[in-house]
Each structure stands twice: as C-alpha cells, then as structure tokens.
KEZA-709235 format. One record per atom (N, C-alpha, C, O): x, y, z; residue in three letters. Coordinates in pm, whole numbers, plus 50000, padded with zeros to 5 digits. Each point is the difference from the previous one (the first is absolute). Example, Ala and Ser with C-alpha at 12.3 -4.5 7.8 and 13.67 -1.06 7.14 Angstrom:
# KEZA-709235
513194943150780ALA499115011950000ALA500905012050000ALA501044999850066ALA498615010749862SER500825011950006SER499235010950073SER500515011150017SER
***
This chain:
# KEZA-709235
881492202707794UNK500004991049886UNK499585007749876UNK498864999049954UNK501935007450001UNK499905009249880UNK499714989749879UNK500474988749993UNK498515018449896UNK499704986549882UNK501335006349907UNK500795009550010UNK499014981249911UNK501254997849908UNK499505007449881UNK500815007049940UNK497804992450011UNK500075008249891UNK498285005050048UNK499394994650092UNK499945019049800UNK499135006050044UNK498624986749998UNK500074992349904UNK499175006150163UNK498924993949985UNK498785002749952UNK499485008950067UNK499744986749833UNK498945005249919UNK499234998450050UNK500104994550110UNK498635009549838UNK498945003150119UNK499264980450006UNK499934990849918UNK499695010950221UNK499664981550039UNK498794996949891UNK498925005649982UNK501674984149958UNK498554987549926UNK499344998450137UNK498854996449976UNK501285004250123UNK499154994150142UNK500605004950116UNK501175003649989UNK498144997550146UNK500455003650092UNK500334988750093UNK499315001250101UNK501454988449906UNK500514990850080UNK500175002650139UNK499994991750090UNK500135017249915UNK500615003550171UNK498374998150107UNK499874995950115UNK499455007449821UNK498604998450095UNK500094984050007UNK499974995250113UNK500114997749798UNK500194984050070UNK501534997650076UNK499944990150074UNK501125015049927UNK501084995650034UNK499994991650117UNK500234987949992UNK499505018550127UNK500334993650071UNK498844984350075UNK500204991150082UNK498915011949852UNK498694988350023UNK500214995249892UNK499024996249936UNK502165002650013UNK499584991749821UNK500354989950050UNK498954993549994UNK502134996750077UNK500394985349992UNK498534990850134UNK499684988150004UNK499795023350081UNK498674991950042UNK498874996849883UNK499494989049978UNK500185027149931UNK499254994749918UNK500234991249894UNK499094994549939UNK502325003850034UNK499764985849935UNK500064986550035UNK499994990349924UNK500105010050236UNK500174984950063UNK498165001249981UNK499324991349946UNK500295018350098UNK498684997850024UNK499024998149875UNK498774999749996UNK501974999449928UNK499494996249830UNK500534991149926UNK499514995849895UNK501575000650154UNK500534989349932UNK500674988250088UNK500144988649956UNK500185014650146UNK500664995350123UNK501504996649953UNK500525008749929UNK500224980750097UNK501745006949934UNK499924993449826UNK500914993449949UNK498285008850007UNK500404993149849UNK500655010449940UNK500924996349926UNK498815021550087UNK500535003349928UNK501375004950032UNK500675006749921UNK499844988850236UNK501374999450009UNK500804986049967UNK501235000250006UNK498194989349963UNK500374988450003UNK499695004049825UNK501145000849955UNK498335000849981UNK500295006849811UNK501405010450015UNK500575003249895UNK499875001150214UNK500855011749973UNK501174993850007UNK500905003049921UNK499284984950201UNK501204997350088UNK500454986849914UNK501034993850026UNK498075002649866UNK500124988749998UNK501714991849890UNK500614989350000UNK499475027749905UNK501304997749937UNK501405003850053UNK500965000549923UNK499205003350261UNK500835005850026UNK501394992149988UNK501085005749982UNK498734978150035UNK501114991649983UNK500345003749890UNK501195002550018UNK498564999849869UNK500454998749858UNK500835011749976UNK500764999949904UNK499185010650179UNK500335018149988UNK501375001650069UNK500565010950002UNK500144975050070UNK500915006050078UNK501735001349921UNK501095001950054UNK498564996449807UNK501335003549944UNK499795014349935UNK500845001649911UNK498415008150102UNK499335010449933UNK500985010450068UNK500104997550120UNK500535011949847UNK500475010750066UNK499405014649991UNK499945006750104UNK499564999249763UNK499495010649982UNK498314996949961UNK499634993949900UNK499675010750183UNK498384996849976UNK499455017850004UNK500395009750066UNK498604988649836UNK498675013050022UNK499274994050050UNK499664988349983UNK499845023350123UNK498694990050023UNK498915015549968UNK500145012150016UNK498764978649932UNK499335011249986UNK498164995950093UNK499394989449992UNK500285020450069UNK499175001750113UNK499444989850051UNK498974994549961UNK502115000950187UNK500034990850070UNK499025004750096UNK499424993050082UNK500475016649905UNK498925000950174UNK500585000450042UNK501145002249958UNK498494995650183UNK500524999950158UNK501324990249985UNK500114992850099UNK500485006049845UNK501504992349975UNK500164986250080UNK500984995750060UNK497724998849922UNK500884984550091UNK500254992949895UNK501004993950036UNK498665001149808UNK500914991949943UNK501535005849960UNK500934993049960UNK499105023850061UNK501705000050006UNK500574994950078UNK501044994049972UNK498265007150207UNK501065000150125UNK499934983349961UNK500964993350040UNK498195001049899UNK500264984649991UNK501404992249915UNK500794990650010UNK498795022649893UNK501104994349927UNK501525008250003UNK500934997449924UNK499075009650148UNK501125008250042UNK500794988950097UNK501184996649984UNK498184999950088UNK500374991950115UNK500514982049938UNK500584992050073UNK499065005549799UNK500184990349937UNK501274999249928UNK500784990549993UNK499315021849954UNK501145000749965UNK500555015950030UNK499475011049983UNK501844985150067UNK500695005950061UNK501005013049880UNK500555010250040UNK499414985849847UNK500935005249909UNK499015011849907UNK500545005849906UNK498044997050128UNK498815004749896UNK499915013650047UNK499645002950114UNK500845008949760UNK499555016450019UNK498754998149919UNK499704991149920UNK499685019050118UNK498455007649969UNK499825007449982UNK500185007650095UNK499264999449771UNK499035012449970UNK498994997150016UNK499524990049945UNK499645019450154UNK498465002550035UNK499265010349947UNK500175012150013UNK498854980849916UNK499305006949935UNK498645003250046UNK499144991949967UNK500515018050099UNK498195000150021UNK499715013250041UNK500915006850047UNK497984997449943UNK499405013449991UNK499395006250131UNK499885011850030UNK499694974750052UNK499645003350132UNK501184998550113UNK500684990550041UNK499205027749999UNK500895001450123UNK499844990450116UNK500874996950081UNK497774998549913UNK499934993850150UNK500584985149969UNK500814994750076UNK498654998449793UNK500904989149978UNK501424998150024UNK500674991650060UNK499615020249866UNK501494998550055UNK500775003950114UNK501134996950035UNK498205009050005UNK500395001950157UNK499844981650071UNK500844991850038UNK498065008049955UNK499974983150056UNK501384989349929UNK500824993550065UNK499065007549781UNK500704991949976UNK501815002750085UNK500614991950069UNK499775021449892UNK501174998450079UNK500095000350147UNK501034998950067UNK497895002549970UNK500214993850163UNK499734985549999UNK499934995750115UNK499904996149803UNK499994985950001UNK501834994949943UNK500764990750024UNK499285021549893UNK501734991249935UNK500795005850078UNK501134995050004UNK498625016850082UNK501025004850196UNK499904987050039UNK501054993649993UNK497784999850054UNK499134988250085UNK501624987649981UNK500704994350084UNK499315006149808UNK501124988449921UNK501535002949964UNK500844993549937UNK499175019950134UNK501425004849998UNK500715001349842UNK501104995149976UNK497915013849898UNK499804997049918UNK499695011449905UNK499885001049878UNK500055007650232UNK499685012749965UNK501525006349862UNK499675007049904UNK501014991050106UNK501645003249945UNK499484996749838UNK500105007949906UNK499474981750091UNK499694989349904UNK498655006949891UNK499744995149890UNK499815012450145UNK499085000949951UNK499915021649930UNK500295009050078UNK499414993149817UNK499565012949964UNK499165005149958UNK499994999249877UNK498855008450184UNK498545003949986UNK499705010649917UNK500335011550030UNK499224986549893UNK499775013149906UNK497855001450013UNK499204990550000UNK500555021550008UNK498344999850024UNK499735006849848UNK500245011849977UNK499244979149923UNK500395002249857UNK498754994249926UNK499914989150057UNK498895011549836UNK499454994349942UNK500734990349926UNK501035005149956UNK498834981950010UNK500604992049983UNK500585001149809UNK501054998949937UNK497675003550041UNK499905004449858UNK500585011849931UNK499545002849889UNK501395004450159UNK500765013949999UNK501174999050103UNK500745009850006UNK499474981850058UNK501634992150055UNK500484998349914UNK499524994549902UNK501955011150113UNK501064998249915UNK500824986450096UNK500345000150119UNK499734995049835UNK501204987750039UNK501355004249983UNK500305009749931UNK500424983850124UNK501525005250014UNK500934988850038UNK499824994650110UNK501335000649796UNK500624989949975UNK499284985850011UNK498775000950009UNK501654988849992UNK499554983049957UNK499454992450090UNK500904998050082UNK497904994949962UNK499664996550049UNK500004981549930UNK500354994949894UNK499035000050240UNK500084983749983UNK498674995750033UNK499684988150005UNK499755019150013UNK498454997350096UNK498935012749983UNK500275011450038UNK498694985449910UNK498935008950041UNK499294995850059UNK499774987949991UNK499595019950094UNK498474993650108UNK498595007350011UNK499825011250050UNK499294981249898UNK498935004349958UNK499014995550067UNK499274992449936UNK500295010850223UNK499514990150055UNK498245004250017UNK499805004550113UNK499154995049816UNK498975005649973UNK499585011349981UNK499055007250030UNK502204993149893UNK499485015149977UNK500045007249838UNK499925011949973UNK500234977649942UNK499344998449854UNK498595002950004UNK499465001649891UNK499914999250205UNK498695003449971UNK499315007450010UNK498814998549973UNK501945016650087UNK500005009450004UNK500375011449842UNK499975012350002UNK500374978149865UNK499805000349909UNK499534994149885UNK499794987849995UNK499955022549878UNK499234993149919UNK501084997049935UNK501095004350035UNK498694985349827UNK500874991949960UNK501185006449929UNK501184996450011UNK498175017149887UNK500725007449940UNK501375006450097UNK501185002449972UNK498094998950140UNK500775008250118UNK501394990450064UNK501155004550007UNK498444982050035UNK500804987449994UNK500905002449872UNK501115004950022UNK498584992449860UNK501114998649894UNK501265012650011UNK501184998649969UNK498255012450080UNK500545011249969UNK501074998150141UNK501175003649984UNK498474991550133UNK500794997550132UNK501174991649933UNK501185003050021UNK498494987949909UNK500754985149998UNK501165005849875UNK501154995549999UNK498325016249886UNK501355005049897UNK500675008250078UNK501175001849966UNK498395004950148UNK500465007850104UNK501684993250053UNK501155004350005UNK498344986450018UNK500864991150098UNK501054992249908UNK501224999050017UNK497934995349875UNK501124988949961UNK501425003149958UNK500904991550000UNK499235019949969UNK501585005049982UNK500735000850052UNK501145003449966UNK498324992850170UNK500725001750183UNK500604988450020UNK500905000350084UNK498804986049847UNK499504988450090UNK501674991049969UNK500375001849884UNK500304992150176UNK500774993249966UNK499484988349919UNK498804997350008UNK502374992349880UNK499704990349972UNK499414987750108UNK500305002350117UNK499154988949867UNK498924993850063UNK499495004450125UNK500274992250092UNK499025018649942UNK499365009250112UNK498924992050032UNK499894990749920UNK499375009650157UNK498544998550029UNK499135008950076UNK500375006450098UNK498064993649836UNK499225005549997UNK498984992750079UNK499334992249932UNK500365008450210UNK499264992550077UNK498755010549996UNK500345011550024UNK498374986649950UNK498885002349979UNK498924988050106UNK499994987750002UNK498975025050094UNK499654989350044UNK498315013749982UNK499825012249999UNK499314974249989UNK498735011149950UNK499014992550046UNK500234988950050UNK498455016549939UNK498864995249968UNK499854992949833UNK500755001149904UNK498074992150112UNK500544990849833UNK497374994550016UNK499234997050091UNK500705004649802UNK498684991649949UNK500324986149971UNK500504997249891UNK499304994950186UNK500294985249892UNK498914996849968UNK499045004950060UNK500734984749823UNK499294993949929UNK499134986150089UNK500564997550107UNK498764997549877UNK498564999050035UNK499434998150105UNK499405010350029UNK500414979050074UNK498715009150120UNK500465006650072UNK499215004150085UNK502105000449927UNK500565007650109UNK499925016049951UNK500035009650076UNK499824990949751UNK500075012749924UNK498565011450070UNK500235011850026UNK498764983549988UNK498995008850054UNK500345005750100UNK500235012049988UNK499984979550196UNK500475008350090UNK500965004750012UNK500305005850104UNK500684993149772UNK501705009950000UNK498985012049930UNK500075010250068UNK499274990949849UNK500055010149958UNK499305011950075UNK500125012149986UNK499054979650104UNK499125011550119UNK500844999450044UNK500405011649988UNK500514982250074UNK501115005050146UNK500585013449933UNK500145010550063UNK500224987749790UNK500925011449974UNK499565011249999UNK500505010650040UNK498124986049893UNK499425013449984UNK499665007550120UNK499705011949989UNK500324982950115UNK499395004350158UNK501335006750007UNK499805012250007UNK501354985349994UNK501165003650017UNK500015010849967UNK500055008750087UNK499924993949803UNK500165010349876UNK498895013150082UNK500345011550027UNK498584983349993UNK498775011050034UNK500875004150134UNK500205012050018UNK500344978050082UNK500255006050131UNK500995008949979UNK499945011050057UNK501174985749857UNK501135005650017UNK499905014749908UNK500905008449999UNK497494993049906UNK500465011349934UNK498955010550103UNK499865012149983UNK499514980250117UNK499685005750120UNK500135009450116UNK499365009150053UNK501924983449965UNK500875000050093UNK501385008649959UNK500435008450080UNK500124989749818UNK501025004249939UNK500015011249900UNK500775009649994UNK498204987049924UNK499785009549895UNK500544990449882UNK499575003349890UNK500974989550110UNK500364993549880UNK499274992049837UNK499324990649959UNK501505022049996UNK499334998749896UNK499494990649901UNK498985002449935UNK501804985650051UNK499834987649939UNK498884990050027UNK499454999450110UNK500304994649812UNK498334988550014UNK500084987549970UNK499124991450008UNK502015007549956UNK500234981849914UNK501594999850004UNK500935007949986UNK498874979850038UNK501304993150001UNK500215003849869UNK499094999349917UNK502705007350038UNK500684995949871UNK500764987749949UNK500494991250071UNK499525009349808UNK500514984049940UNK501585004649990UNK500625003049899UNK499934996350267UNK501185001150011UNK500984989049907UNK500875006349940UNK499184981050039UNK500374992149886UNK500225005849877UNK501074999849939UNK497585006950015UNK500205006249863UNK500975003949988UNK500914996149928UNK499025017350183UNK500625012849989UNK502084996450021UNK500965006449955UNK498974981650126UNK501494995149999UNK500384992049895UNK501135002149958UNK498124987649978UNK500664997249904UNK500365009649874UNK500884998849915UNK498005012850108UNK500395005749830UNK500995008450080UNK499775012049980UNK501014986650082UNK500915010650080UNK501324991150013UNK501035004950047UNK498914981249907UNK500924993350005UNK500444992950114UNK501174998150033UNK497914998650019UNK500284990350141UNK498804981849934UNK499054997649925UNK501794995550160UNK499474986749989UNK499664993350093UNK500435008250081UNK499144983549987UNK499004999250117UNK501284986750046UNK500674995349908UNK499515001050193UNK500894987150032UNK498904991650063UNK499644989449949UNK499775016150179UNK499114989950082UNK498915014050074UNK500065012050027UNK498834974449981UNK498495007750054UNK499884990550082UNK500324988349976UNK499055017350164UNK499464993150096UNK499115005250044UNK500335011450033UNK498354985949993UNK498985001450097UNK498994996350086UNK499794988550037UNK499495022849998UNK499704994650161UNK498755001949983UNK499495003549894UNK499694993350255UNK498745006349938UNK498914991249927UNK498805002949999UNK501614988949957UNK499024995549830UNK500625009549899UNK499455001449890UNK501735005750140UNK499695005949849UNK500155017750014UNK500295008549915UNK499514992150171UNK499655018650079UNK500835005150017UNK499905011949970UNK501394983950084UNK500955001449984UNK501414993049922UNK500374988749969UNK500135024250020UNK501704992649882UNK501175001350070UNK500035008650089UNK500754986149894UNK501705005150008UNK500644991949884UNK500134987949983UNK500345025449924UNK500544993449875UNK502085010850033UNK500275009050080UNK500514984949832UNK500794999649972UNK500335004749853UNK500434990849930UNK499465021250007UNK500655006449863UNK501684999349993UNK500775000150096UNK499474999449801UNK501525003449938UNK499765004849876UNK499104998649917UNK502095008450092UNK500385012349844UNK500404985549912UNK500684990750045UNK498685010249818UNK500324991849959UNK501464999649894UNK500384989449951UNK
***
C-alpha cells in the first residue's frame, strides 16, 4: 500500500492507540460516539465522490460504503496502522476497489478532481482553528455544487452541562497528548473557521447534553 504523496512528519502518533482505540472508546463513552458518527449515513446515500479525512480504524466508511453502493473514496490519515485497519474493514465489505488511501498530513494533501462529500469524523480537534480554516480553503475548490461537509466533534454547550464537558475534554486532551504526543489543548472554533471559508451550516444535532455534534456544512 504505497502512499500517494510524501507524508510530513506526524502532529501525533496514532498507531500506538490503533488497534485498542474502538474498546477505549466504548469504554468511555459506550456507543454514543458511534451512534454521533453513524447517525447521518441515510442522508449520504446519493453522494458519489467523498474525502474522508482521518477515519480511524474505518468503520463509519465500511458503514457507509455498504450503504451505498455507488461511493469512491480518498483516504486521508497519517497513521499506518489506522489504515491498515481501515482497509481491512472496506476488504471486510467487498469494498476495497472503492476506496484510495493516501498516508498524507491532511493539511499539505493535495486533493485531486471534485468531490460531493467530505468526512470529518472527530478529528477537527486535532486542530487549532487557524489550522481548520486553512484545511477548509484547502478543499473548497475541490467540492462540487451542493457537496456536504459532515463534521462530527466534541462541542462545550452552554449551561449545567458546560462544566463537566469541559473536564471531559480537557482529560481527553491530557490523555491523548499522553499517549499520542498530540500537540493541541482546546477544542477549535471549527464554525468560525468554516464560515469565513464560505461554508453555511444546514443542521446540528446532539448527543450527550451537548458533548457531542454532528453538523452538516455546505459551500455556500
């Protein structure tokens, strides 16, 4: 599985969680944050060209690979072991054909012809906001007329639920720059950074109290 273009050196080392990552998050969240991931797949099945950018261990692709039958993929992520898992999950779905892996910082990916779909499935928070805006001018030149931008994140909401979101995150943040090396400490104001980039929000849903999002962007 040769990468598609050179890879810059890792914001984090992912591969030390790879393969214990979907226990440690049942065991931290139990399925909310696959039930935040899975939850827009009905809406995705007229989509033909999607990015996805660092799915992990690839089960909301093989989910949505398997949903719709007509959907190619560029894969975007930096950890070998992720992607090793993920395409043995889209083999798993006879799906493998369907899909093209590039092991690429996301932020120095070049995109290549029009897409209908991006997928962003927690992993905005692995940047800061400036860094987000700069992903999102990256992309938008790629994107076909009415594309979507499925974003699913961690989120602070506003009032009694705002205190223990903000320790959960921050625990997050300490484990994962722990564990990973990752450099980031706070959630970015991914919103900002898309609207001044020219995207408009359609629908927000969440879970959680609030802790979690799954929103829906379009190029406006």
């Amino acid at each position: 599985m040769p990468p598609t273009s050179q890879p810059a050196k890792p914001r984090a080392n992912f591969d030390r969680i790879a393969r214990p990552y979907r226990w440690l998050e049942y065991l931290s969240f139990g399925p909310m944050l696959e039930q935040c991931r899975f939850c827009r797949i009905p809406q995705l099945k007229s989509a033909r060209r999607a990015l996805v950018l660092g799915d992990g261990d690839g089960r909301f692709l093989a989910r949505l690979l398997t949903a719709n039958s007509s959907l190619h993929a560029d894969v975007v992520d930096q950890s070998p072991a992720m992607l090793r898992l993920l395409e043995s999950r889209a083999a798993s779905v006879h799906a493998r054909d369907r899909i093209c892996i590039h092991q690429a910082d996301a932020l120095t990916f070049a995109p290549s012809g029009v897409y209908d779909l991006i997928v962003t499935h927690f992993f905005l928070d692995c940047f800061t906001t400036s860094e987000v805006q700069s992903l999102a001018q990256n992309i938008r030149p790629h994107l076909a007329p009415g594309a979507l931008w499925l974003v699913s994140e961690f989120a602070i909401p506003s009032g009694f639920a705002a205190l223990p979101a903000r320790t959960i995150v921050s625990a997050l943040y300490a484990a994962f720059r722990l564990i990973t090396g990752l450099r980031t400490r706070a959630l970015p104001n991914h919103s900002t950074a898309l609207v001044r980039t020219g995207f408009t929000l359609l629908d927000r849903r969440t879970f959680l109290f609030g802790l979690l999002i799954s929103e829906l962007w379009q190029p406006s």
